[in-house]
N, C-alpha and C positions, 0 to 999 in steps of 0.2 A: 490426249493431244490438246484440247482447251484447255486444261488446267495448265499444260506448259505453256502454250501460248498469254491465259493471263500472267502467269508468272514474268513472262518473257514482260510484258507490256507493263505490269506495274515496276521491273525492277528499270526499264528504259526509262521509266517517268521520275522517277529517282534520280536519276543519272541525270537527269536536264533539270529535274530541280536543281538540287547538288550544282549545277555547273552556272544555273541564273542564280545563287545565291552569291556562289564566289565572285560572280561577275558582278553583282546588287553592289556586294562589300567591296570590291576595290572603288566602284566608281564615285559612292559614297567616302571612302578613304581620301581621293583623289579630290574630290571635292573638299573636302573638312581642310587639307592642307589648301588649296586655292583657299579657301574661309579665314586663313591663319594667314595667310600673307597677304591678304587684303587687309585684314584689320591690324595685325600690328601690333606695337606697342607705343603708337605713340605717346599715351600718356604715363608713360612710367607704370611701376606698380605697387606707388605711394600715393596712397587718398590726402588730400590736405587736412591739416590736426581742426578740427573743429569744436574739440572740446575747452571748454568754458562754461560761466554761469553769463547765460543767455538774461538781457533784460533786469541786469543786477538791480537799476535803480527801482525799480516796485519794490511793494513792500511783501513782507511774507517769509515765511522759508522757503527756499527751492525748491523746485518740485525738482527728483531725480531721474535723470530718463537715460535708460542703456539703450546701445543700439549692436547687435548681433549680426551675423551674416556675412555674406557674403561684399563685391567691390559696390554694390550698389548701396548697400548698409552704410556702407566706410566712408560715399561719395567721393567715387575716382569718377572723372568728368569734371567734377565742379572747378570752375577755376577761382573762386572765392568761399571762403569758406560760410558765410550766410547761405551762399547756395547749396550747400550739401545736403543730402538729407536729413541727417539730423541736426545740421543749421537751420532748415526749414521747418521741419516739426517743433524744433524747440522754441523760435518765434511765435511760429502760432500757436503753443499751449500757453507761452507769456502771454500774449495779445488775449487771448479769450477768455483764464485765469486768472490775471491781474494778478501774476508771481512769478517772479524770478521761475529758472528753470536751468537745471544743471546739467548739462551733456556729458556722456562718459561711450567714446564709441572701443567696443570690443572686435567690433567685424574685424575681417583682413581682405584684404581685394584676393579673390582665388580661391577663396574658402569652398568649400563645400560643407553638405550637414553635419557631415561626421566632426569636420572640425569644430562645432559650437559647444562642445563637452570640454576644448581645452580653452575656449574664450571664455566658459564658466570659472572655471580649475584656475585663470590666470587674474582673477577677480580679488582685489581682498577680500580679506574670509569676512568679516563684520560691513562690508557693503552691501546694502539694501537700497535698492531700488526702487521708486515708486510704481514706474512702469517702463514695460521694457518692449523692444520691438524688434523681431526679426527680419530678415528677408532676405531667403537662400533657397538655390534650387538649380538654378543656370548653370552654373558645375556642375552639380549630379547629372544632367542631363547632357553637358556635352561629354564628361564622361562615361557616361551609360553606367550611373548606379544604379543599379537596383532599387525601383519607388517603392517596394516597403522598406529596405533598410533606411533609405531615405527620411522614410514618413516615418520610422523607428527614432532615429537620432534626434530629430526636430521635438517628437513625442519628450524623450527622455528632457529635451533642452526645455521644453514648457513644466516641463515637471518638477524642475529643478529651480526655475526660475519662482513657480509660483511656492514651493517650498521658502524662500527668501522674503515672501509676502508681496511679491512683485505680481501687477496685474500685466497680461500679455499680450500682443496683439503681432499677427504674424502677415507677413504681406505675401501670399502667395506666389508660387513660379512666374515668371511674365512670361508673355508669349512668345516663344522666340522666331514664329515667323514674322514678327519687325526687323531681322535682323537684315537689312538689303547684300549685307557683302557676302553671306552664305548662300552658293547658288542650289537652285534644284536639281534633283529631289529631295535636298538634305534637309533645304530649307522647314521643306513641309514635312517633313519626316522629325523635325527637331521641333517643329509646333504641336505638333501631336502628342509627340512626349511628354512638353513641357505642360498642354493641357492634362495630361491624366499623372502629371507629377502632385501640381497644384492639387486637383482634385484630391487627392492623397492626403497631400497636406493639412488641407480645410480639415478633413477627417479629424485626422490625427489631432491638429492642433487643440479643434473644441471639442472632442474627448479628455483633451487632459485642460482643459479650462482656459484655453486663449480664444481671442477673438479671430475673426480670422477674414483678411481681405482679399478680394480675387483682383489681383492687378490686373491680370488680360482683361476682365471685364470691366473695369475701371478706368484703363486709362491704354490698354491695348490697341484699341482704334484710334488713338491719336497719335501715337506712334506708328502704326500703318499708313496711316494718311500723310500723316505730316513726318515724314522723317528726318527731314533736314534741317527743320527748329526743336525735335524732341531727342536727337541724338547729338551726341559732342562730337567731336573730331574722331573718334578713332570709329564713329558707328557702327557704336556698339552699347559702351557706358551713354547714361542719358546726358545729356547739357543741363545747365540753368535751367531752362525751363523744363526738360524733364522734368528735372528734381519738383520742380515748383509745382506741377500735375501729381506726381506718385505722392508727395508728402500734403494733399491737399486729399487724395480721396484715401490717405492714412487716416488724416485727422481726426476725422471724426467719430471713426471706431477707438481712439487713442482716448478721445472725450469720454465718451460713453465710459469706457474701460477705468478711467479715472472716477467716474462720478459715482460708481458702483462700490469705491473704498472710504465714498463722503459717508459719514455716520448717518 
């Protein structure tokens, strides 16, 4: 009779897991769509062309800098293209290098990691890179990739990159509880993610030889705090000054990473 009875008792607790998970997942679902029609599309889901030889008039060769990833890579938000992010990086490797500096951005707004194997593929074959920079993850995660395959594709993408002779430097997942239009419990349920994504990433990245920046810790808290000067219109993508924050606590692992291929 106890043994039926715990049988009875653990298959009941089954049964209400089972019914508070269905119940977790719609509400979570139901929220993800309010998250989706809150944010939008207002800005289209074309980044502005930012590519150029940044700073032409210095003297020097150019230094060549790729940009991979995802809409934040690409700089959707920006409504200028100095403000993009790799409008922004590529000013300040001129400004501190005293050389020209050549943009070539790969990203696609929407991308996830898996896509940066065809941003490679879609490269000329004899383009070499001086240094290259990613920053992808926010799709995997509102998707619900898988953070090793995740942290697998990124792996292959540093691996491939540095194969070209290209030094790497990768900006980890941001946090996505900045994001104010996704309400809870997703919110925080999508921070969490996005912190043991990154985490992943750092991994993966500097096992295969990239540098590796933690956005959330970087520049996370000023996008929580201040949201309405570090998000753009559709808050989500960052604004101007976003961009001007994430490609400033880039910078400096971008340096490093460069100065490491000085003879």
């Amino acid at each position: 009779m106890a043994h039926a009875r715990t049988v009875a008792i653990a298959a009941g607790a089954l049964v209400g897991f089972a019914a508070v998970t269905v119940a977790a997942r719609a509400t979570l679902a139901r929220q993800a769509a309010i998250a989706r029609r809150r944010i939008g599309k207002p800005l289209g889901e074309d980044a502005l062309d930012a590519d150029r030889v940044w700073q032409r008039r210095r003297d020097g060769e150019p230094i060549d800098l790729l940009l991979l990833g995802d809409s934040i890579a690409a700089g959707l938000g920006a409504e200028h293209r100095k403000d993009t992010l790799g409008g922004r990086i590529a000013k300040g490797l001129a400004k501190r290098l005293h050389r020209p500096v050549r943009l070539r951005t790969a990203a696609i707004v929407g991308a996830e990691s898996s896509a940066l194997a065809q941003q490679l593929d879609d490269l000329p074959a004899g383009y070499r890179p001086d240094i290259a920079i990613i920053v992808v993850g926010g799709n995997d995660v509102t998707h619900r990739v898988p953070v090793a395959e995740s942290a697998r594709h990124l792996s292959d993408a540093v691996g491939r990159l540095r194969q070209r002779g290209a030094s790497v430097v990768v900006g980890t997942c941001p946090d996505l509880g900045a994001l104010r239009p996704v309400p809870q419990p997703l919110r925080s349920l999508g921070s969490r993610q996005s912190r043991v994504l990154a985490a992943a990433q750092a991994a993966a990245a500097e096992a295969a030889g990239a540098q590796a920046v933690s956005l959330r810790t970087a520049v996370g808290h000023i996008f929580i705090s201040q949201p309405d000067e570090m998000f753009s219109l559709d808050r989500f993508h960052p604004s101007a000054l976003g961009y001007r924050r994430t490609a400033e606590a880039l910078l400096p692992a971008v340096l490093a990473a460069l100065s490491e291929r000085t003879p």
